[in-house]
C-alpha positions as MATLAB code, in Angstrom:
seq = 'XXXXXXXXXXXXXXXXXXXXXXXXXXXXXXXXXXXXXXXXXXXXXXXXXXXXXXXXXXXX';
ca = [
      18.765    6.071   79.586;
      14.961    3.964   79.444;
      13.841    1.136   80.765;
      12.176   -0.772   78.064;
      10.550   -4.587   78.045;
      11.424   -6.825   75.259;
       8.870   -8.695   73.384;
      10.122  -12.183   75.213;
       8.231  -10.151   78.666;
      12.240   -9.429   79.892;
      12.865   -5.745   81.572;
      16.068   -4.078   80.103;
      18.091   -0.883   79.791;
      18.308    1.528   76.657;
      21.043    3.424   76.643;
      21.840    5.943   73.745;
      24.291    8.838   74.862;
      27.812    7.565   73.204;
      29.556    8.268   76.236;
      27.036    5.919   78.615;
      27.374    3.256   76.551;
      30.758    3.149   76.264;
      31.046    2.839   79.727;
      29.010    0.284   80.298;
      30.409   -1.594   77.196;
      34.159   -1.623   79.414;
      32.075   -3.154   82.582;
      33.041   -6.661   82.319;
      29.734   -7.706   84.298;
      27.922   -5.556   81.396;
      29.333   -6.942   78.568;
      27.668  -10.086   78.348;
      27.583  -12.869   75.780;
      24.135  -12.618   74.023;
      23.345  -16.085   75.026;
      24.872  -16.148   78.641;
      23.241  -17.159   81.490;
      21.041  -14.128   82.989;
      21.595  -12.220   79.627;
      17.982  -10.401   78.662;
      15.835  -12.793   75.984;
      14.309  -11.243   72.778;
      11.536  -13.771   72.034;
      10.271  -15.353   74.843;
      11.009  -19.064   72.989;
      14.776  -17.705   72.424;
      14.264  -17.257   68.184;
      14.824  -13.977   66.830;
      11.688  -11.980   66.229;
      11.833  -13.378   62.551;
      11.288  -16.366   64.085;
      14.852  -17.934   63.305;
      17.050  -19.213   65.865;
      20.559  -16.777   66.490;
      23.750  -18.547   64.878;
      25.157  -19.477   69.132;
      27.907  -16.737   68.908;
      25.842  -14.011   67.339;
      22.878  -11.983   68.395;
      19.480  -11.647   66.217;
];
């Protein structure tokens, strides 16, 4: 587990043992909507880093 910052500036968690992120993946509270309120932002204007806006049900 790392904490990382996203290019939109936002502070988030890396998590890469299977095992971790399965368990936070089963944590309702975790499991958040890409585009939910609170949710981390990629690009601080909300467009993918390509500079395209996410289809609203799918992440960049």
């Amino acid at each position: 587990m790392a904490r990382v910052t996203l290019p939109s500036g936002d502070e988030a968690v890396l998590l890469t043992r299977y095992d971790d992120v399965r368990q936070v993946l089963s944590d309702p509270p975790f499991a958040a909507v890409p585009d939910s309120e609170g949710a981390a932002r990629i690009a601080d204007d909300g467009t993918c880093p390509s500079g395209n806006s996410p289809a609203p049900a799918s992440p960049c």
